[in-house]
CHARMM-style PDB file with segment names, atoms N, HN, CA, C and O in Angstrom:
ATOM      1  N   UNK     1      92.478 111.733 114.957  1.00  0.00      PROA
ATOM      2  CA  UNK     1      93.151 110.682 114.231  1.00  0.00      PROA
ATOM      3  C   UNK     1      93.152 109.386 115.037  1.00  0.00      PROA
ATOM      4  O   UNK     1      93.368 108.393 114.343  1.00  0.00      PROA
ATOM      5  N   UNK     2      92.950 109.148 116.407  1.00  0.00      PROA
ATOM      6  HN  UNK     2      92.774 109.955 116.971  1.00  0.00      PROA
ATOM      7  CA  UNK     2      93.197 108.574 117.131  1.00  0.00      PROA
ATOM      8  C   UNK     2      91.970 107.712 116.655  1.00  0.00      PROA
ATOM      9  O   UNK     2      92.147 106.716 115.954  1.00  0.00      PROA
ATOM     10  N   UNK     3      90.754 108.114 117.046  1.00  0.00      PROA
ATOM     11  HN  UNK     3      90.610 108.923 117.615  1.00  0.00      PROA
ATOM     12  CA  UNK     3      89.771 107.737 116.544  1.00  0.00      PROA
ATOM     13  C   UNK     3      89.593 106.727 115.557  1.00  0.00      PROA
ATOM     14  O   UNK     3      89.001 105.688 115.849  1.00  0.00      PROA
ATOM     15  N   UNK     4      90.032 106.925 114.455  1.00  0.00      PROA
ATOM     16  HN  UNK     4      90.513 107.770 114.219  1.00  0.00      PROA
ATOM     17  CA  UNK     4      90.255 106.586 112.904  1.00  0.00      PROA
ATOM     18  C   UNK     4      91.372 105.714 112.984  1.00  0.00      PROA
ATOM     19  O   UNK     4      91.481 105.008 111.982  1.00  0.00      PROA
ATOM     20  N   UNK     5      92.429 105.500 114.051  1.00  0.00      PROA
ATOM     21  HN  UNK     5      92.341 106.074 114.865  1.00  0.00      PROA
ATOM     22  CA  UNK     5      93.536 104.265 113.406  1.00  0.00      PROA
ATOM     23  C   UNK     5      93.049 103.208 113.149  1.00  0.00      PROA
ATOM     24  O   UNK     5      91.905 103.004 113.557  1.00  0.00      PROA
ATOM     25  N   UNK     6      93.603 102.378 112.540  1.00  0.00      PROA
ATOM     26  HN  UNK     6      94.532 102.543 112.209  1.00  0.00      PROA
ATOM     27  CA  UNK     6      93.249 100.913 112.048  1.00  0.00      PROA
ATOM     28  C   UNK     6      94.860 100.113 112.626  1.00  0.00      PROA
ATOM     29  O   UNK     6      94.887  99.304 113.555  1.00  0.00      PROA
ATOM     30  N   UNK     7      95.696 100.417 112.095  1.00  0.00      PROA
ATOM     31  HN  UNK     7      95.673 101.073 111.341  1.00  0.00      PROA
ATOM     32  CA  UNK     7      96.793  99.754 112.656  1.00  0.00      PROA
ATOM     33  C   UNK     7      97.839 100.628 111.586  1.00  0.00      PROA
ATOM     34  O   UNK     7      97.577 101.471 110.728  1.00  0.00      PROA
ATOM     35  N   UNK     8      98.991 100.097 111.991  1.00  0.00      PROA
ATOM     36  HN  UNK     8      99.203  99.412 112.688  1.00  0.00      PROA
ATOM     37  CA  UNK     8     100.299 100.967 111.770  1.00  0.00      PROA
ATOM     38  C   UNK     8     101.187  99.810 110.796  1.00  0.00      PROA
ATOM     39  O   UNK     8     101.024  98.613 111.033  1.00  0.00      PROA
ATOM     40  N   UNK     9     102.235 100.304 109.568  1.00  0.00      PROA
ATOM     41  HN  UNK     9     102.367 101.276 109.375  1.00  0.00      PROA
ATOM     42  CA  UNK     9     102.866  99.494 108.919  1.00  0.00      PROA
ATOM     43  C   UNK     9     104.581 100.227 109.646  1.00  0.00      PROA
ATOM     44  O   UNK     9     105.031 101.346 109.399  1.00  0.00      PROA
ATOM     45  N   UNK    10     105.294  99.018 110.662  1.00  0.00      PROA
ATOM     46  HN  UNK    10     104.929  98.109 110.863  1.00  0.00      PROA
ATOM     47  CA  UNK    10     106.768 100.142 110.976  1.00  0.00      PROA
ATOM     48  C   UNK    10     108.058  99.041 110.159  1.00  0.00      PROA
ATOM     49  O   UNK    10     107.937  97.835 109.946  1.00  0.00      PROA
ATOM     50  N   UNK    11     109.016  99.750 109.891  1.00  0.00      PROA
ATOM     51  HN  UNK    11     109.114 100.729 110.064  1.00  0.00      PROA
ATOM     52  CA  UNK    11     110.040  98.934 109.378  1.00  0.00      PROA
ATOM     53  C   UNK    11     110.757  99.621 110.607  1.00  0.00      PROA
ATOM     54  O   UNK    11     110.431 100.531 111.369  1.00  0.00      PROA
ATOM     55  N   UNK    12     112.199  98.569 110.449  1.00  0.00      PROA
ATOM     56  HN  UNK    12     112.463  97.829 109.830  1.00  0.00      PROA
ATOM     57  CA  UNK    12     113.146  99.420 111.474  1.00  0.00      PROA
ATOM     58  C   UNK    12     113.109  98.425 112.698  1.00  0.00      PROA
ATOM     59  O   UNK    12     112.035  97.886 112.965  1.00  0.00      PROA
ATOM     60  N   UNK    13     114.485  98.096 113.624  1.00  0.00      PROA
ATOM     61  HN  UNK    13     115.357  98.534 113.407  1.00  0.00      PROA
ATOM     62  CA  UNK    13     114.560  97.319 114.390  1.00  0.00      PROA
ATOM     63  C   UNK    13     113.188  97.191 115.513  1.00  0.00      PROA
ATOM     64  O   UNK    13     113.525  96.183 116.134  1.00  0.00      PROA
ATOM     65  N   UNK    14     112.525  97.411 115.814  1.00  0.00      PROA
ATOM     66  HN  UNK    14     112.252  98.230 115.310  1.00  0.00      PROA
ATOM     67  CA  UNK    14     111.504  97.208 117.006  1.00  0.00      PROA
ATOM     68  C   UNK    14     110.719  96.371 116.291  1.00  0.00      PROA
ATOM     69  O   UNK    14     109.570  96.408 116.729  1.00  0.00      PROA
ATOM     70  N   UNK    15     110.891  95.380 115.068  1.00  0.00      PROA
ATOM     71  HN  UNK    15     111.825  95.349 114.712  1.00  0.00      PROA
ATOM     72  CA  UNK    15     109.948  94.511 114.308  1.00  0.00      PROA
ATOM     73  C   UNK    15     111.003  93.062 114.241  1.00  0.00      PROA
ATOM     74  O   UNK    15     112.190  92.762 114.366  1.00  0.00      PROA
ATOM     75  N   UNK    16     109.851  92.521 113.994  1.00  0.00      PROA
ATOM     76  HN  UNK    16     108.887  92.766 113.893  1.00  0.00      PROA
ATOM     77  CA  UNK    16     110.476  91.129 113.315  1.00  0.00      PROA
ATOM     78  C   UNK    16     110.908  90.984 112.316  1.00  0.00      PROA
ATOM     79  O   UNK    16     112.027  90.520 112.094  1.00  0.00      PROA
ATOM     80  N   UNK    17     109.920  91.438 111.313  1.00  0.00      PROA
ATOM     81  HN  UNK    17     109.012  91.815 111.493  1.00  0.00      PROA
ATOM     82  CA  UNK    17     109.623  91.732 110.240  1.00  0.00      PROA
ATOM     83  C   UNK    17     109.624  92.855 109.337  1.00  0.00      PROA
ATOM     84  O   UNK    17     108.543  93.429 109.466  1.00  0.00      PROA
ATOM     85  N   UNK    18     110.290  93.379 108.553  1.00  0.00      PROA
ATOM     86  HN  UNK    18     111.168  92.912 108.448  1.00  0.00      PROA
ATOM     87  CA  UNK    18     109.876  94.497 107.832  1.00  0.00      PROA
ATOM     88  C   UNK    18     108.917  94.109 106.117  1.00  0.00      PROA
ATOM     89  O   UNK    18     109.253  93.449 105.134  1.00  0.00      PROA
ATOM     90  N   UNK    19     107.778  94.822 106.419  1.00  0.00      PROA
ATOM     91  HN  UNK    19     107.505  95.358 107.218  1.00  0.00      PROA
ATOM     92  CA  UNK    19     107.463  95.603 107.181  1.00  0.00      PROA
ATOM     93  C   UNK    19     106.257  95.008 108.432  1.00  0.00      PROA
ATOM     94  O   UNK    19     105.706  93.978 108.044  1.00  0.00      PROA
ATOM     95  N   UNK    20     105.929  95.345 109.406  1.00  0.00      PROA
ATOM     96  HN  UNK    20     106.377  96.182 109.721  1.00  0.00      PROA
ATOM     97  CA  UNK    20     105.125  94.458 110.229  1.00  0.00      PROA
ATOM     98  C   UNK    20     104.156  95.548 110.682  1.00  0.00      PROA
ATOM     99  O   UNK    20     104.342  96.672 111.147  1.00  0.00      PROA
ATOM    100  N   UNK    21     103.057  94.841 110.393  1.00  0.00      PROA
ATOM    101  HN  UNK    21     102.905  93.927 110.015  1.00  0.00      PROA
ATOM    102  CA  UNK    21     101.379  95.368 111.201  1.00  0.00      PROA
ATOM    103  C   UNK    21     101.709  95.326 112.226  1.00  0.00      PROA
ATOM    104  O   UNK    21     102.073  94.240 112.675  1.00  0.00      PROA
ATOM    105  N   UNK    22     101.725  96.596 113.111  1.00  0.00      PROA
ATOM    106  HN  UNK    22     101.430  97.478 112.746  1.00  0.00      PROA
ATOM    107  CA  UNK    22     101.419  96.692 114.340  1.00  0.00      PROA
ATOM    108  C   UNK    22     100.409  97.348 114.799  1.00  0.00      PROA
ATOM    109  O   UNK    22      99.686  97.855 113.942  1.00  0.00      PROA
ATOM    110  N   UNK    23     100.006  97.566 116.358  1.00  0.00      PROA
ATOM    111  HN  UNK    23     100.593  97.154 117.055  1.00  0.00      PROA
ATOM    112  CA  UNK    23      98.776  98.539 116.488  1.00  0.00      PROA
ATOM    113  C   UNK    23      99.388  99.479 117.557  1.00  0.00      PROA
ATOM    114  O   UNK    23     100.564  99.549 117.913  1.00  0.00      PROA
ATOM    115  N   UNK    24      98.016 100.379 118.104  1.00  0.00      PROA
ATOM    116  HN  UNK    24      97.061 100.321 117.815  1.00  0.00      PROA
ATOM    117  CA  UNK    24      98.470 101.493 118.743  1.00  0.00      PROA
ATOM    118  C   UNK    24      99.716 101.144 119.995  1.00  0.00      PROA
ATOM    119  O   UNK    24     100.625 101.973 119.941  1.00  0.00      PROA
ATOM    120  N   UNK    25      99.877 100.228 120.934  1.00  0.00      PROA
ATOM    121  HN  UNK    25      99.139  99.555 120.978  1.00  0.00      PROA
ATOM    122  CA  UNK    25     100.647  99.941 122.168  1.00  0.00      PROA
ATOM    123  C   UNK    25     102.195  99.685 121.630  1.00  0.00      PROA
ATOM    124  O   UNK    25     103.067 100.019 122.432  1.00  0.00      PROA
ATOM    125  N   UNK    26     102.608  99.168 120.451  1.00  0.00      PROA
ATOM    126  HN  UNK    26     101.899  98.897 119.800  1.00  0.00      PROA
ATOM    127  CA  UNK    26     103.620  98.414 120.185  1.00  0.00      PROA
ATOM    128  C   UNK    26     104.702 100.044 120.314  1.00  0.00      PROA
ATOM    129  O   UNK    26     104.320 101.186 120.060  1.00  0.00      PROA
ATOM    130  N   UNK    27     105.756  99.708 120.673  1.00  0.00      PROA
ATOM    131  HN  UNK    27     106.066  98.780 120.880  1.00  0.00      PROA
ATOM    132  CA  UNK    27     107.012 100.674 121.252  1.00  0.00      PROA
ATOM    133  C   UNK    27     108.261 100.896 120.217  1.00  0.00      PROA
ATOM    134  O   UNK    27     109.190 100.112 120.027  1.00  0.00      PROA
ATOM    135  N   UNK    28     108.053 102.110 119.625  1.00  0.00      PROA
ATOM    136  HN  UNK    28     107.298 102.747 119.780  1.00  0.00      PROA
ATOM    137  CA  UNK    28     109.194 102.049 118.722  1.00  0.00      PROA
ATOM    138  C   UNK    28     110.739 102.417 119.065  1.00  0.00      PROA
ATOM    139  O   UNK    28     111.207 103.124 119.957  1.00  0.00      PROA
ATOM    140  N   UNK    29     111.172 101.896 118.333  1.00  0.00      PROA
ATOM    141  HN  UNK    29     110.792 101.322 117.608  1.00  0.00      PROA
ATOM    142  CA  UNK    29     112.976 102.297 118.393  1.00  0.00      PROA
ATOM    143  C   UNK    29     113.440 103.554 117.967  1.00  0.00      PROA
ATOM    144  O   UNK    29     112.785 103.672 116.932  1.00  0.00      PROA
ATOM    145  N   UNK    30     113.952 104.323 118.032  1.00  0.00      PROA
ATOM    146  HN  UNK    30     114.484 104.228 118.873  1.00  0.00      PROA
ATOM    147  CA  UNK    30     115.240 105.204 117.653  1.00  0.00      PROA
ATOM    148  C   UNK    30     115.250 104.741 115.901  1.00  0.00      PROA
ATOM    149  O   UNK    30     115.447 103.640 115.387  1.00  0.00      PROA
ATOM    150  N   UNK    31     114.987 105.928 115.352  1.00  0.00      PROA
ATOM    151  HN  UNK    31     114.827 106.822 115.769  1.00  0.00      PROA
ATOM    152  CA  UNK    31     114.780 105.362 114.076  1.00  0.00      PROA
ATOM    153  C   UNK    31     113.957 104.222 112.794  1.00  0.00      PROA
ATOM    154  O   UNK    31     114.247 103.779 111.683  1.00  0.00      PROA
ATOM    155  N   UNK    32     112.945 104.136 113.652  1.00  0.00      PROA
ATOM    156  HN  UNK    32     112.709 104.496 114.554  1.00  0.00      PROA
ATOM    157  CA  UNK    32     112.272 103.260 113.000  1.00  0.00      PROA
ATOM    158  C   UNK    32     111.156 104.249 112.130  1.00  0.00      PROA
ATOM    159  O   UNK    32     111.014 105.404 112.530  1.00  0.00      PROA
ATOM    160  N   UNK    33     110.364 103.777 110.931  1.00  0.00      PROA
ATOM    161  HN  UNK    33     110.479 102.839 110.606  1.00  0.00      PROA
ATOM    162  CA  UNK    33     109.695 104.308 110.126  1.00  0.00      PROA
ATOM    163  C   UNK    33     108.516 103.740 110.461  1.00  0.00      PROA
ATOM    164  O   UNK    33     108.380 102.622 110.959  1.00  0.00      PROA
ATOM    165  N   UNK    34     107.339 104.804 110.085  1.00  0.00      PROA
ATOM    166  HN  UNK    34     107.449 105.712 109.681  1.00  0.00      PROA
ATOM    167  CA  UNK    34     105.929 104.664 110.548  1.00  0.00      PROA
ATOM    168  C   UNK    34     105.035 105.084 109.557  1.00  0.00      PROA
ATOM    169  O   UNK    34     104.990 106.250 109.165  1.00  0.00      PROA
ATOM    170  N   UNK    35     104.301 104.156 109.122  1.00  0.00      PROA
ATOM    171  HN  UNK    35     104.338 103.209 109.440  1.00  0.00      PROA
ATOM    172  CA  UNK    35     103.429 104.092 108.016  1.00  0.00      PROA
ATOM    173  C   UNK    35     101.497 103.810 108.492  1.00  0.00      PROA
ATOM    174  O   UNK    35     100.817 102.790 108.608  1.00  0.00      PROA
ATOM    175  N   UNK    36     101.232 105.129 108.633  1.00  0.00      PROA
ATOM    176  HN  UNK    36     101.784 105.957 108.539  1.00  0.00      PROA
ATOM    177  CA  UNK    36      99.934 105.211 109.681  1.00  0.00      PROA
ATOM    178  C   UNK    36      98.441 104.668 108.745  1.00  0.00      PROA
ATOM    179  O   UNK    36      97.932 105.406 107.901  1.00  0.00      PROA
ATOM    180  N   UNK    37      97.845 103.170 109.100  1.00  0.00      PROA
ATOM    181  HN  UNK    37      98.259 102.571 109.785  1.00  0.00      PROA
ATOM    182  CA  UNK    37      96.649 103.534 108.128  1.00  0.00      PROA
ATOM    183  C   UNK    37      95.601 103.642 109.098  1.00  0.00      PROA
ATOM    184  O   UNK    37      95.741 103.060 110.174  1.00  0.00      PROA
ATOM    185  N   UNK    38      94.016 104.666 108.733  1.00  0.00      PROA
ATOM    186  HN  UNK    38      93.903 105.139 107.859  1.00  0.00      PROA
ATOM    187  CA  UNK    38      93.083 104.855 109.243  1.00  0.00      PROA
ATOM    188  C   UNK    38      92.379 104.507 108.655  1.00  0.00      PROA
ATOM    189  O   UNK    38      92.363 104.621 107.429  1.00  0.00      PROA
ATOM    190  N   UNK    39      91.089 103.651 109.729  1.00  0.00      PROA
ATOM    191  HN  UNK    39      91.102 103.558 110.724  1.00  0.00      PROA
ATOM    192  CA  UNK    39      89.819 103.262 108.870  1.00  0.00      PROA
ATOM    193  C   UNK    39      89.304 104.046 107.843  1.00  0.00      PROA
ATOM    194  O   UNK    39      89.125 105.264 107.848  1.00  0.00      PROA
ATOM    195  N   UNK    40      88.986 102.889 106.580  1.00  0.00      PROA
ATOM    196  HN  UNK    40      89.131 101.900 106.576  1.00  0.00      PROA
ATOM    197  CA  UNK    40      87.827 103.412 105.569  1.00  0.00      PROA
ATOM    198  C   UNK    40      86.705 103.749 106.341  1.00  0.00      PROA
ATOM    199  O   UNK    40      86.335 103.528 107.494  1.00  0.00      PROA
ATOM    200  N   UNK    41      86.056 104.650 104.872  1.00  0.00      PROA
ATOM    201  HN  UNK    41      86.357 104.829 103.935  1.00  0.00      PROA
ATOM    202  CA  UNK    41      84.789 105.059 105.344  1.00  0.00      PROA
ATOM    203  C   UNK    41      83.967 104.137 105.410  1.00  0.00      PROA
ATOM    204  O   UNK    41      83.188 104.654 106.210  1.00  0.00      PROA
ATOM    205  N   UNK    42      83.416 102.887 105.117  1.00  0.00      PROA
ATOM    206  HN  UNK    42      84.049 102.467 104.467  1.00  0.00      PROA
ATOM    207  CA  UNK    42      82.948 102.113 105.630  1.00  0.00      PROA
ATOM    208  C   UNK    42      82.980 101.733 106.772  1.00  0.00      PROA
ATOM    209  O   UNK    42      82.034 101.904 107.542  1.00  0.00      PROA
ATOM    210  N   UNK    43      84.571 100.882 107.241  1.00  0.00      PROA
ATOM    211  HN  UNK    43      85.339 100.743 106.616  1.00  0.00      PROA
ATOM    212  CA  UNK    43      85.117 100.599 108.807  1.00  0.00      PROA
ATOM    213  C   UNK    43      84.483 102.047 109.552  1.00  0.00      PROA
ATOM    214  O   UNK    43      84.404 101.872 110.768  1.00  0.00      PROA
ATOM    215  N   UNK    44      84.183 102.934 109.278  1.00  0.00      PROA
ATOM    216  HN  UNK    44      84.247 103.077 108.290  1.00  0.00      PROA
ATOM    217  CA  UNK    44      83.970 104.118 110.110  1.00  0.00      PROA
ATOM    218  C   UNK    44      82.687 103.710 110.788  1.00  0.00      PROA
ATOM    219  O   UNK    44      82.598 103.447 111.987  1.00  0.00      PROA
ATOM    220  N   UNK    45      81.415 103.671 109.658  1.00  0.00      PROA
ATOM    221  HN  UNK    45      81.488 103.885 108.684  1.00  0.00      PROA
ATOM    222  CA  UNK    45      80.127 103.489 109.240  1.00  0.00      PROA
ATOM    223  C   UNK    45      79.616 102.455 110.417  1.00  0.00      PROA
ATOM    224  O   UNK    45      78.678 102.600 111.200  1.00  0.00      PROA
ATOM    225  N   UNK    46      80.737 101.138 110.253  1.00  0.00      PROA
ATOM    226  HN  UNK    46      81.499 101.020 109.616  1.00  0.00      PROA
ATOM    227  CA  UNK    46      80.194 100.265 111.235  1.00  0.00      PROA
ATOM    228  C   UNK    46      80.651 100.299 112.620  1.00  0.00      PROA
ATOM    229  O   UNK    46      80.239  99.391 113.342  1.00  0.00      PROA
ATOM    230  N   UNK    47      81.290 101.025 113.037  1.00  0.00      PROA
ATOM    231  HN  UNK    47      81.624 101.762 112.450  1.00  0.00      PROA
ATOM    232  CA  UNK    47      81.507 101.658 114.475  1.00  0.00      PROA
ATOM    233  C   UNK    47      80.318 101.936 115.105  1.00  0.00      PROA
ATOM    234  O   UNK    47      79.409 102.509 114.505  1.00  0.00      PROA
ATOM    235  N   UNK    48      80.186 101.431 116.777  1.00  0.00      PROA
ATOM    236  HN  UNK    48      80.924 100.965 117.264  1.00  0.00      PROA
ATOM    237  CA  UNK    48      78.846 101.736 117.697  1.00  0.00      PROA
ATOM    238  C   UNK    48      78.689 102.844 117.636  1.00  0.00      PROA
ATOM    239  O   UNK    48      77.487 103.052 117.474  1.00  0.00      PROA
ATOM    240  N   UNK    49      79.408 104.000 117.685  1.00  0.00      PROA
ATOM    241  HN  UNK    49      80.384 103.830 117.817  1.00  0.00      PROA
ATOM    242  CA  UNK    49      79.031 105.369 117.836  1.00  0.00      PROA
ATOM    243  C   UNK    49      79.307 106.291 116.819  1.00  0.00      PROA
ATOM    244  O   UNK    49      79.690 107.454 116.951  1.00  0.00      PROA
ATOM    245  N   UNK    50      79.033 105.548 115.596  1.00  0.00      PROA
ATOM    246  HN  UNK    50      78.721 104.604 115.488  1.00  0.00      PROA
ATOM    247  CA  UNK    50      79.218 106.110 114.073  1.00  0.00      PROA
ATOM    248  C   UNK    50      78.179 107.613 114.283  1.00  0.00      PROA
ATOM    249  O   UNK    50      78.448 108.814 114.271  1.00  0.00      PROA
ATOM    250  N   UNK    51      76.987 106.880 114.457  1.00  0.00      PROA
ATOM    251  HN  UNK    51      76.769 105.905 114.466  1.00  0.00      PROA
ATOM    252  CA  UNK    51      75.546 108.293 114.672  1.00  0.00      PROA
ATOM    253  C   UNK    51      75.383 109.231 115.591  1.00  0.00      PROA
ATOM    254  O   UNK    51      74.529 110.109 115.718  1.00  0.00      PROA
ATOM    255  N   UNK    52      76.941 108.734 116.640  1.00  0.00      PROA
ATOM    256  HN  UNK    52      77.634 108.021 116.536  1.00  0.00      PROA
ATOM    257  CA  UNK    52      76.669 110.083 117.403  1.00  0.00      PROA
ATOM    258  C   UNK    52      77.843 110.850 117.289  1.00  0.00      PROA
ATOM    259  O   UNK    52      78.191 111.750 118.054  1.00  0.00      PROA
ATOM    260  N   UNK    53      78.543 110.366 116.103  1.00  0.00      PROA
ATOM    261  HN  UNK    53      78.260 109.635 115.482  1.00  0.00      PROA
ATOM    262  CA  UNK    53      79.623 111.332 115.663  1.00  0.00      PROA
ATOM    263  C   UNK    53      79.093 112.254 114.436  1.00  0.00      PROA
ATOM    264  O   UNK    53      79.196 113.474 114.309  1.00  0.00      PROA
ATOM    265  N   UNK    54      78.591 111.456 113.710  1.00  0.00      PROA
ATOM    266  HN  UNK    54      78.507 110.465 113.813  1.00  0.00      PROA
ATOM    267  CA  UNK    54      77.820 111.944 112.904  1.00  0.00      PROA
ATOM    268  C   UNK    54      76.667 113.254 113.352  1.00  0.00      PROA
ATOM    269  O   UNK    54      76.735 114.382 112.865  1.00  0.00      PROA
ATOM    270  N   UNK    55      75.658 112.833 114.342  1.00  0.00      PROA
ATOM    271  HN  UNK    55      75.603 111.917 114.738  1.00  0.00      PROA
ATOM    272  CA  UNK    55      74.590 114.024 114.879  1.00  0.00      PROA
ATOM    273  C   UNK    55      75.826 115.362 116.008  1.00  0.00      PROA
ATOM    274  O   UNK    55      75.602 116.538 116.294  1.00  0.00      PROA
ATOM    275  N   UNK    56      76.586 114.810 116.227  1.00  0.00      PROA
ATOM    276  HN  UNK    56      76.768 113.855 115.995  1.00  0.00      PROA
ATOM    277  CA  UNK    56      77.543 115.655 116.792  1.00  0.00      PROA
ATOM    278  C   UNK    56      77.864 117.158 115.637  1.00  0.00      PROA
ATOM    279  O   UNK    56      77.477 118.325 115.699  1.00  0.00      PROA
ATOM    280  N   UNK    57      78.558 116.570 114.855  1.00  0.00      PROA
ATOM    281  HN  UNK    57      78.873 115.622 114.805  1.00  0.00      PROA
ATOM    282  CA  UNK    57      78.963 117.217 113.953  1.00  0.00      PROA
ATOM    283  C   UNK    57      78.188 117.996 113.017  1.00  0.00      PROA
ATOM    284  O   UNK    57      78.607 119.008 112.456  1.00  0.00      PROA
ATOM    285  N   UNK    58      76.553 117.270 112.804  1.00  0.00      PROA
ATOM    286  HN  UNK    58      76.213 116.448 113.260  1.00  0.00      PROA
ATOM    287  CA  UNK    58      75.917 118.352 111.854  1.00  0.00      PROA
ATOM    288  C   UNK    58      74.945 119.510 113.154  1.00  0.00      PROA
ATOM    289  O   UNK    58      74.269 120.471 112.786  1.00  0.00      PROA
ATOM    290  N   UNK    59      75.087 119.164 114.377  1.00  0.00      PROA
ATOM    291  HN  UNK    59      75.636 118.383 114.676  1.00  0.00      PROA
ATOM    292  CA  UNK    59      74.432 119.915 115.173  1.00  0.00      PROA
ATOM    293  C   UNK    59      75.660 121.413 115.564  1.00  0.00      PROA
ATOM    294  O   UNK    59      75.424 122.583 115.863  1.00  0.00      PROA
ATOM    295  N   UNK    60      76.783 120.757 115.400  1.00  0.00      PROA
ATOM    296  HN  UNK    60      76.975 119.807 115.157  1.00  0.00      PROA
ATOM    297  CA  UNK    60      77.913 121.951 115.399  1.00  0.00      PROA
ATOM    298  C   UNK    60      77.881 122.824 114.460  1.00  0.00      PROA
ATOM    299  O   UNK    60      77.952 124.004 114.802  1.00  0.00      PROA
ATOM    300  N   UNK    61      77.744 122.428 112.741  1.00  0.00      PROA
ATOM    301  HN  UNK    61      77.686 121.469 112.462  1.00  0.00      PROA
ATOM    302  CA  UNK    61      77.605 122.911 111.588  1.00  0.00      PROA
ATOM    303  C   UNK    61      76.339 123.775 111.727  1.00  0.00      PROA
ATOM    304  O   UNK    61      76.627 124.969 111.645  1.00  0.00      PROA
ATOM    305  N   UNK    62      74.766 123.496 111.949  1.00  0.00      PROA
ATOM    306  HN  UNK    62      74.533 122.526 112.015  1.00  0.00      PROA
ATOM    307  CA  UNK    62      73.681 124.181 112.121  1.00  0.00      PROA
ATOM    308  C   UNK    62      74.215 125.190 113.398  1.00  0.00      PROA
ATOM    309  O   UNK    62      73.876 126.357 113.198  1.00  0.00      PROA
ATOM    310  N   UNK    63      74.744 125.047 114.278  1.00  0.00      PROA
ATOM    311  HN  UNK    63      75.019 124.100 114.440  1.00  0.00      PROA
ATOM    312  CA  UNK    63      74.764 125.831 115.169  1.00  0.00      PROA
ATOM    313  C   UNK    63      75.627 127.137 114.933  1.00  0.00      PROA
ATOM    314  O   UNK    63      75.347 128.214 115.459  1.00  0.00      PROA
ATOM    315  N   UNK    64      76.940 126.891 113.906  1.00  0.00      PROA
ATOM    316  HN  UNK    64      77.168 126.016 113.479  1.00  0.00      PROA
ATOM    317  CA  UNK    64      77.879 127.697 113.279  1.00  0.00      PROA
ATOM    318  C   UNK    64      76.986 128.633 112.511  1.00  0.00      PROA
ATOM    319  O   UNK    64      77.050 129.855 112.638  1.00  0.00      PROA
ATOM    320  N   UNK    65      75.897 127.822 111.468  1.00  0.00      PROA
ATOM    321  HN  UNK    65      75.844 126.829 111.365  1.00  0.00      PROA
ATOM    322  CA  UNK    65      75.285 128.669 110.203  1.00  0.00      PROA
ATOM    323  C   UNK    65      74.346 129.626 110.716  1.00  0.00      PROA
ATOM    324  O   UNK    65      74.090 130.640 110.066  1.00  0.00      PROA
ATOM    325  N   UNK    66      73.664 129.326 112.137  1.00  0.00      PROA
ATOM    326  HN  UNK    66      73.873 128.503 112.665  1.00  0.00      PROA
ATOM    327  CA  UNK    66      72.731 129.625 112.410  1.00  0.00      PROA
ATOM    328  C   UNK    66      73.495 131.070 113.127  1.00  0.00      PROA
ATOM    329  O   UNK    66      73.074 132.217 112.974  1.00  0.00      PROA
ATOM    330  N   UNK    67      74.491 130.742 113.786  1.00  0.00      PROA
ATOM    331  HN  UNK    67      74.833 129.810 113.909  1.00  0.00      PROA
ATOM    332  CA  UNK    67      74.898 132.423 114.445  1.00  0.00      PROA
ATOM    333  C   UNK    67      75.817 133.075 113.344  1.00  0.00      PROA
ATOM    334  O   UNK    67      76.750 133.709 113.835  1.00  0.00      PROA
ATOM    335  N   UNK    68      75.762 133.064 111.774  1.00  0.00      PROA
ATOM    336  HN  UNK    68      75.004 132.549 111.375  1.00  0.00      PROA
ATOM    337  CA  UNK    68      76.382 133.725 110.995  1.00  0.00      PROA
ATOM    338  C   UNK    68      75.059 133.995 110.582  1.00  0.00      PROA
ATOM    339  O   UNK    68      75.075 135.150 110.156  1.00  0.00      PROA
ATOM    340  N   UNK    69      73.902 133.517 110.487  1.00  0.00      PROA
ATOM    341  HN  UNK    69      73.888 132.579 110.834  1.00  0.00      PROA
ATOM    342  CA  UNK    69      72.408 134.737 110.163  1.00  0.00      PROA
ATOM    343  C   UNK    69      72.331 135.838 111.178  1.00  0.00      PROA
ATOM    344  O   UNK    69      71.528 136.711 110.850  1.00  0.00      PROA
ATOM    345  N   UNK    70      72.685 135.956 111.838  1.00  0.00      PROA
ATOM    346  HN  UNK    70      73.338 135.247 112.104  1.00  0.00      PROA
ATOM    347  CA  UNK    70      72.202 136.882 113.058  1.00  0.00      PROA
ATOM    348  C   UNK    70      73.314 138.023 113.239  1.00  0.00      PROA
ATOM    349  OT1 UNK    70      73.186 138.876 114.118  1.00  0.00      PROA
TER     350      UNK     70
END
């Protein structure tokens, strides 16, 4: 998930604002609410290491299918 954040919507005293864009560093209060969004699949797409998450993952999948033939 970490991967995938985009930024965070928090209400609740640790803001200026409710509700306020924050990102991963900002420090919450004792009761504050957290509204998590993660990149679209696009925003994903254009990430530097989109293709080696991508070849990661279908080399795990072939490697899974391949020791359930055997």
């Amino acid at each position: 998930m970490l991967d995938n954040f985009n930024y965070a919507l928090v209400w609740g005293t640790s803001t200026k604002y409710n509700p306020q864009r924050v990102g991963k560093e900002h420090m919450l209060h004792d009761e504050d609410v957290l509204q998590v969004i993660v990149k679209t699949a696009n925003q994903q797409k254009r990430d530097k290491n989109y293709n080696q998450k991508v070849q990661a993952y279908f080399d795990k999948y072939k490697k899974k299918k391949k020791a359930l033939k055997t």
